[in-house]
C-alpha positions as CSV (number, residue, x, y, z in Angstrom):
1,X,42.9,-40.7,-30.9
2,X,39.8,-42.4,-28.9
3,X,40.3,-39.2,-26.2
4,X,40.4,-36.5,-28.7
5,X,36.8,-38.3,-30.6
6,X,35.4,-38.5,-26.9
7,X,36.0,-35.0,-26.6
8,X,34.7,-34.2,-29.7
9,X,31.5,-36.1,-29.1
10,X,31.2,-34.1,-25.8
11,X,31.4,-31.0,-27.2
12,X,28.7,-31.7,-30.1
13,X,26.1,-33.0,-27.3
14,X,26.9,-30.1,-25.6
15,X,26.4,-27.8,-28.2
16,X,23.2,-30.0,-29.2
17,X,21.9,-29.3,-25.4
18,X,22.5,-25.7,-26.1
19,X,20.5,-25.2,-29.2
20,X,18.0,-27.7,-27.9
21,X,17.3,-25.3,-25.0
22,X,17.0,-22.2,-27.0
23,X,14.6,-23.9,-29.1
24,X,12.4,-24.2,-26.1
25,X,12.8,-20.8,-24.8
26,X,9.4,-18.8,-25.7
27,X,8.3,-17.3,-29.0
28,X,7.7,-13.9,-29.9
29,X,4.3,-13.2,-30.8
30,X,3.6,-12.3,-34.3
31,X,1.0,-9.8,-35.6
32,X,1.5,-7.4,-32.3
33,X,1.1,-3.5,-33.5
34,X,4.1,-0.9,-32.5
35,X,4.7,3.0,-32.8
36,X,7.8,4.3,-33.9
37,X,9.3,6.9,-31.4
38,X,11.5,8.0,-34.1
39,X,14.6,7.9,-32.4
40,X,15.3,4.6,-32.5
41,X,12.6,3.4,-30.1
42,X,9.1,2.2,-30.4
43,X,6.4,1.0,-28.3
44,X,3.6,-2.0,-28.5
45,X,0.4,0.0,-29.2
46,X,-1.7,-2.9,-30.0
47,X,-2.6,-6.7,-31.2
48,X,-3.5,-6.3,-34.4
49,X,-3.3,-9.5,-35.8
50,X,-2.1,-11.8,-33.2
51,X,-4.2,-14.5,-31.7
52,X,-2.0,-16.2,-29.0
53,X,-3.7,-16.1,-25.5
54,X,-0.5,-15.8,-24.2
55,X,1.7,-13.2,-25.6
56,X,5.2,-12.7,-25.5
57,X,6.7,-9.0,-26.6
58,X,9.7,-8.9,-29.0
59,X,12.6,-6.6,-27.7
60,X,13.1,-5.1,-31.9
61,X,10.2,-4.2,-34.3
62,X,12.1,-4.5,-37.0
63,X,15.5,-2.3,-36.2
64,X,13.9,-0.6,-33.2
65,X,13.8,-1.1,-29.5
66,X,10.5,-1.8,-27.6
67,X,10.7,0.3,-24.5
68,X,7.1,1.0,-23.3
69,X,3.8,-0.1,-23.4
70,X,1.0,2.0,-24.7
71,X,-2.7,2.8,-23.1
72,X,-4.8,0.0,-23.5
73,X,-2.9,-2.2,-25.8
74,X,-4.8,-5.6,-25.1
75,X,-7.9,-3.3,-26.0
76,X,-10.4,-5.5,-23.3
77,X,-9.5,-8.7,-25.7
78,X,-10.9,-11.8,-23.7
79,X,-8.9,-15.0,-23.5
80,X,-5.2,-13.7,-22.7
81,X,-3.8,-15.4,-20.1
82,X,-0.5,-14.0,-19.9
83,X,1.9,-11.3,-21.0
84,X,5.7,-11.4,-21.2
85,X,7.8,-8.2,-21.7
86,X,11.1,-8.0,-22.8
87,X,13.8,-6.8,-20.6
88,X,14.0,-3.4,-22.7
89,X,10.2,-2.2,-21.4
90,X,10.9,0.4,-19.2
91,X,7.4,2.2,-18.9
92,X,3.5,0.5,-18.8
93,X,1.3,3.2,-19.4
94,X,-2.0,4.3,-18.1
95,X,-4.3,1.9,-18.6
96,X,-1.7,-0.3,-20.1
97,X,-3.0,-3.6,-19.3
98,X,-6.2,-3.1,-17.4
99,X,-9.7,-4.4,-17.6
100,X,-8.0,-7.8,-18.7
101,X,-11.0,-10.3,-17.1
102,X,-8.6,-13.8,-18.1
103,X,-5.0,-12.4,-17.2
104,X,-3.4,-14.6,-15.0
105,X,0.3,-13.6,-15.0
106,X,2.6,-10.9,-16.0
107,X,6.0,-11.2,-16.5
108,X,7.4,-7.7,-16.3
109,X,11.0,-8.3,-17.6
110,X,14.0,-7.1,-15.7
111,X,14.3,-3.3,-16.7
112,X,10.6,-2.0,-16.2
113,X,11.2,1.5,-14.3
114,X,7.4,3.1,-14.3
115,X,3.9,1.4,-13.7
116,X,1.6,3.8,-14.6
117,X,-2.0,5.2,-13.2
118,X,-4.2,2.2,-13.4
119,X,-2.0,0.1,-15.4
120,X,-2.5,-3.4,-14.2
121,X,-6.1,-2.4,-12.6
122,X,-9.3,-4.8,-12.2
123,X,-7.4,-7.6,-13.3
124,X,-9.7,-9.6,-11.3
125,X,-8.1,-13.1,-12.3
126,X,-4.3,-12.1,-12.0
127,X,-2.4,-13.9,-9.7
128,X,1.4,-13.6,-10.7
129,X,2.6,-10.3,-10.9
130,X,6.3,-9.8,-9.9
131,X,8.0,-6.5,-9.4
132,X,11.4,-5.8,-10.6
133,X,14.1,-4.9,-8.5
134,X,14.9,-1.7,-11.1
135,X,10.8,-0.1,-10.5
136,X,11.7,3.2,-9.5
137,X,7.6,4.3,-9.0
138,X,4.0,3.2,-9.3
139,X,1.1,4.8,-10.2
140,X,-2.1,5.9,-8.6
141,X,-4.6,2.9,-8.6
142,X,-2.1,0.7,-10.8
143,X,-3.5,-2.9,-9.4
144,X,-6.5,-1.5,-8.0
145,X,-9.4,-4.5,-7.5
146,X,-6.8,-7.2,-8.5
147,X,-8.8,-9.5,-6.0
148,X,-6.5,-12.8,-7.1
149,X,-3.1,-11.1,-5.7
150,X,-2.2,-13.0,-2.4
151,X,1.3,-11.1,-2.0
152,X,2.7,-8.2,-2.8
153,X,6.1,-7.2,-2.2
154,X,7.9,-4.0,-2.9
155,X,10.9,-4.1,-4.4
156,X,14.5,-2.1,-2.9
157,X,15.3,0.6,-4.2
158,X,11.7,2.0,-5.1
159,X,11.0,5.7,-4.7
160,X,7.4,6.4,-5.2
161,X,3.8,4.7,-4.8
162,X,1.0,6.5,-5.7
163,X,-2.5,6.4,-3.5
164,X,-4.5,3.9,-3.7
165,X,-1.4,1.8,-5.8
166,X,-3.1,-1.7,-4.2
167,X,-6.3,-0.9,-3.2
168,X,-9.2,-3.3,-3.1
169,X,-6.9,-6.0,-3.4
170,X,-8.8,-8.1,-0.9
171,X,-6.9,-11.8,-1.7
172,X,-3.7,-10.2,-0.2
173,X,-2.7,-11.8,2.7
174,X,1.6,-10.5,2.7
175,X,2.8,-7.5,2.2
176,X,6.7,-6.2,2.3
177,X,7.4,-3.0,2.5
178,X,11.2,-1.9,1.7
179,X,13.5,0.3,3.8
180,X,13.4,2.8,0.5
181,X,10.3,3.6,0.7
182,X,10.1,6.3,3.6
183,X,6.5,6.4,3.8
184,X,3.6,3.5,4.3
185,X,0.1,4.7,3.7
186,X,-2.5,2.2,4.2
187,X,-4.9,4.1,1.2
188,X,-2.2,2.8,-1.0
189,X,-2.7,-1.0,0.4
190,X,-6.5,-2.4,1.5
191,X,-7.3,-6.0,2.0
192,X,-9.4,-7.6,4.3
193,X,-7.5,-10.6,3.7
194,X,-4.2,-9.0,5.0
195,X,-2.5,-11.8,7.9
196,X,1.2,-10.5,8.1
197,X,3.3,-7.0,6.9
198,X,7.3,-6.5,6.6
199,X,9.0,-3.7,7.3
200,X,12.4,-3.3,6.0
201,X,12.6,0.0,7.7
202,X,12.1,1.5,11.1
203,X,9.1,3.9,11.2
204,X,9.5,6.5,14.0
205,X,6.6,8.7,12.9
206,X,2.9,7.9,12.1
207,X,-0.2,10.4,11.4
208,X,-3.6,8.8,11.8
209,X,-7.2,10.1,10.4
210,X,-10.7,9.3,10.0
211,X,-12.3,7.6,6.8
212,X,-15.9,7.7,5.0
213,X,-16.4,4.6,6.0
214,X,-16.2,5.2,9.9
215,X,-13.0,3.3,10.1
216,X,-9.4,5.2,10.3
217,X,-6.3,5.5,7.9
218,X,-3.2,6.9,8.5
219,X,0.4,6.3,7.6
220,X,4.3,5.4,9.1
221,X,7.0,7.7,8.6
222,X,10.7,6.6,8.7
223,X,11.4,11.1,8.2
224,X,8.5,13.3,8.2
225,X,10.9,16.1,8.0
226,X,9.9,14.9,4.0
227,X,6.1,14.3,4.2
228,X,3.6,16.7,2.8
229,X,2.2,16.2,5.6
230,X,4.8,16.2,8.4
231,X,3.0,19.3,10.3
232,X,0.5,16.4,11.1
233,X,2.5,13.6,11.8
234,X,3.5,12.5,15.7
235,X,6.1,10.6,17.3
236,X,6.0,6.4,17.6
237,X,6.9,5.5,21.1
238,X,7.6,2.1,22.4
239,X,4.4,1.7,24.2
240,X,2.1,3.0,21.4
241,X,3.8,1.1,18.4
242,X,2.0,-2.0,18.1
243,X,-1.3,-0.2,18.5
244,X,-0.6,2.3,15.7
245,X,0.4,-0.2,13.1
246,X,-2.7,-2.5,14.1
247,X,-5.2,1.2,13.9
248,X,-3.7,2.1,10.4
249,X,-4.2,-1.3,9.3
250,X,-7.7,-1.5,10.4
251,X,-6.6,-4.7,12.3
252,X,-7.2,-6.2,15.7
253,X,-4.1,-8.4,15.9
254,X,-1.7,-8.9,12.9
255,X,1.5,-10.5,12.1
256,X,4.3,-7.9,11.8
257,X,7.9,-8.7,11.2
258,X,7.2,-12.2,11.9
259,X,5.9,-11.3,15.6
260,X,2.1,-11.3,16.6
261,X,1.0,-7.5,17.8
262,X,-2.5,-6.7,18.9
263,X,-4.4,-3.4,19.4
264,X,-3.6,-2.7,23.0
265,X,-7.3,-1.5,25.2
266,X,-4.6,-0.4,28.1
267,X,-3.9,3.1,28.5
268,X,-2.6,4.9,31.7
269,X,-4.6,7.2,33.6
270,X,-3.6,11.1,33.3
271,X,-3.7,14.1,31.5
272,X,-3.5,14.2,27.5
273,X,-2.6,16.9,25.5
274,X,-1.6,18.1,21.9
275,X,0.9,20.9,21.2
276,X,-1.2,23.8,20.8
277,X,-4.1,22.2,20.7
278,X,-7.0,23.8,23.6
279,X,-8.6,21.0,24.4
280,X,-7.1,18.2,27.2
281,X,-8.6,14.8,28.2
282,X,-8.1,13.1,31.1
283,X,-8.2,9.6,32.0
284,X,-9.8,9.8,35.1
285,X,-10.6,6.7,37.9
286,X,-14.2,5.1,37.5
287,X,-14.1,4.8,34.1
288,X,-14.7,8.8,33.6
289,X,-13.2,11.0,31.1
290,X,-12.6,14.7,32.4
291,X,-12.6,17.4,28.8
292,X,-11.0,20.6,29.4
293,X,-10.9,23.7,27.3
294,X,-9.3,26.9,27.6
295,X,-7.1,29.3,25.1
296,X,-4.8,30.4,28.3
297,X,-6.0,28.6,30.8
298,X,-7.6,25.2,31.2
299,X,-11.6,24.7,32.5
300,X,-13.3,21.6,33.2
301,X,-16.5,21.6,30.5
302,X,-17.3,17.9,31.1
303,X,-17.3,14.9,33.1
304,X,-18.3,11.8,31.4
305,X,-18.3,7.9,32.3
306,X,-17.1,6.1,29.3
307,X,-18.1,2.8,28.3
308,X,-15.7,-0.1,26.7
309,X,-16.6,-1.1,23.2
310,X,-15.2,-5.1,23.3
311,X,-14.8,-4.9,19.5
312,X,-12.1,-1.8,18.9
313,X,-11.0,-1.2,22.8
314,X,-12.6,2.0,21.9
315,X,-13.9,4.0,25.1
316,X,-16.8,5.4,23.8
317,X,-18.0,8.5,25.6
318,X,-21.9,10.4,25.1
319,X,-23.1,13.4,27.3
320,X,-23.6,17.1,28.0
321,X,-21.3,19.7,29.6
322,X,-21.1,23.2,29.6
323,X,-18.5,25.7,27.4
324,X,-18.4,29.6,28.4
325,X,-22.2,28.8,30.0
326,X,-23.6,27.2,27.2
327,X,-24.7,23.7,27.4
328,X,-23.3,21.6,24.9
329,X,-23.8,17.9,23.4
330,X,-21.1,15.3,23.4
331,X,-20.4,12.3,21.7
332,X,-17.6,10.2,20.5
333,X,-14.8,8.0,21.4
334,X,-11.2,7.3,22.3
335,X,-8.8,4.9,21.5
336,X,-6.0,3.8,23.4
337,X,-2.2,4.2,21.9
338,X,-0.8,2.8,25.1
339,X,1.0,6.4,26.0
340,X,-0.5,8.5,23.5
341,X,-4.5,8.2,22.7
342,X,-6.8,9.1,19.8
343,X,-9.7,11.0,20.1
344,X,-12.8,11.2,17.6
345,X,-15.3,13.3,19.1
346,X,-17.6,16.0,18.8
347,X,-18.2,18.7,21.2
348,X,-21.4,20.8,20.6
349,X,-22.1,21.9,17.4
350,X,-19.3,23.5,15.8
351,X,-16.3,21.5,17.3
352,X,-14.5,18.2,16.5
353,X,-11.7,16.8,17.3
354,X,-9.9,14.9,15.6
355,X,-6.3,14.0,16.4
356,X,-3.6,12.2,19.0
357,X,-2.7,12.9,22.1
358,X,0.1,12.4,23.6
359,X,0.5,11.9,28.2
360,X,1.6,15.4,30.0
């Protein structure tokens, strides 16, 4: 008889524990505003009445399920500190939560799918912001000038960032890049705080440009058979990997994988070209760089000593030569890829090139 009251005892504290720790668990907000989608559906449009800096987001308004969050739905309010979604929000909207000076954290639930345009943007404050593993895509500009982020990682399985998704996020200092996401383009990602990157996937393609701001950009490529832009893109060798990923990261040395790589200034002597490209540029002895030009065949136009900039590796290169008789001005520089190079440079006044060359 004393076993079978223990046990019974046991059983009430546990079901005690139970109810105690559901009574902990957090609150649904009350006075929060929803749209009916009509089909048995409905999204949070608004706070109307609710005054809880930290607001937690029913799954049912009434009989109906929330699934999305509408444009602007904290409406600029100051003093929110957090936001908690249910696990039934599948889609933020534009705008959803943007321009939020006090939010700290997000809790995004477990099924959120979409992050739209903007959505999260110039949260300036927010520091805990945790993907999902479901988040199929994210929208242009979504966390754009969330200064407080100090790590973002992607989630598996995602299929689609739009530009500029994390840009001017200047407090990020990790970012981890999933073997789903077939492309990295650094105009999706800028922080000058950046220290280390992961990538889940190999990258055996990278295309490389010049910004506004006199800088460079570019992208990594697991298949640029699928790029928009894989006319453009070029081939990663061994030799010029480390230096790619440092250029498109506007870094001198950075933490990749785990593993410190550096922007290499070593690049062989010889003759670079680009497939169907007219121009050529040698890496002469002496510290000269030969330019040639020619639609069938090659001619020497200029002969130029190029000087070291200590800050980039850049060889930076300033002169005249002559094309079909006409003098011409020259100015510009190249940086070294280890076996491929990139050349920014302008030849009289018509021509510029812009673009990687790879050794003959």
């Amino acid at each position: 008889m004393k076993k079978i009251l223990s046990l019974l005892l046991i059983a009430a504290l546990s079901i005690s524990s139970v109810t105690l720790l559901s009574s902990c668990s957090a609150k649904a907000s009350e006075g929060l505003e929803f749209k009916s989608n009509g089909n048995g559906t409905c999204d949070w449009t608004g706070l109307g009445t609710c005054q809880d800096t930290e607001i937690v987001v029913p799954e049912k308004n009434g009989e109906e399920t929330v699934v999305s969050v509408a444009k602007e739905v904290l409406g600029r309010k100051k003093g929110i500190t957090k936001v908690t979604l249910p696990d039934t929000v599948k889609t933020l909207q534009e705008n959803a939560l943007a321009y939020n000076d006090d939010l700290v954290e997000i809790d995004f639930g477990k099924g959120l799918e979409s992050i739209g345009d903007n959505a999260v943007g110039y949260c300036e404050k927010l520091k805990i912001a945790t993907l999902p593993s479901g988040l199929k895509s994210i929208g242009r500009s979504a966390f754009t000038s969330d200064t407080s982020l100090t790590e973002i990682v992607i989630p598996e399985g995602i299929e689609d960032i739009d530009s500029h998704a994390f840009a001017y996020t200047d407090g990020v200092k990790k970012i981890t890049i999933p073997a789903s996401m077939n492309e990295f383009n650094m105009s999706d990602f800028s922080s000058k705080s950046l220290e280390e990157i992961n990538f889940k996937g190999e990258y055996k393609y990278f295309y490389l440009s010049k910004s506004d701001s006199d800088g460079y950009y570019g992208a990594v490529c697991q298949d640029n058979k699928k790029s928009d832009l894989s006319n453009l893109y070029d081939e990663i060798t061994e030799k010029s990997y480390n230096s790619i990923i440092c250029l498109i990261l506007n870094k001198q040395s950075i933490k990749l994988n785990g593993k410190e790589i550096k922007l290499s200034t070593d690049t062989a002597t010889g003759k670079y070209i680009q497939q169907n490209n007219m121009y050529q540029f040698e890496i002469a002895e002496n510290n000269e760089v030969v330019i040639s030009y020619g639609v069938r065949e090659l001619a020497e136009i200029a002969r130029l000593e190029y000087q070291i900039d200590n800050s980039s590796g850049a060889f930076v290169v300033k002169g005249n030569g002559t094309n079909n008789g006409n003098s011409i001005d020259i100015s510009g520089k190249i940086l070294p890829l280890g076996d491929k190079i990139f050349v920014d440079m302008t030849l009289g006044s018509r021509d510029t090139v812009l673009g990687v060359y790879s050794i003959n």
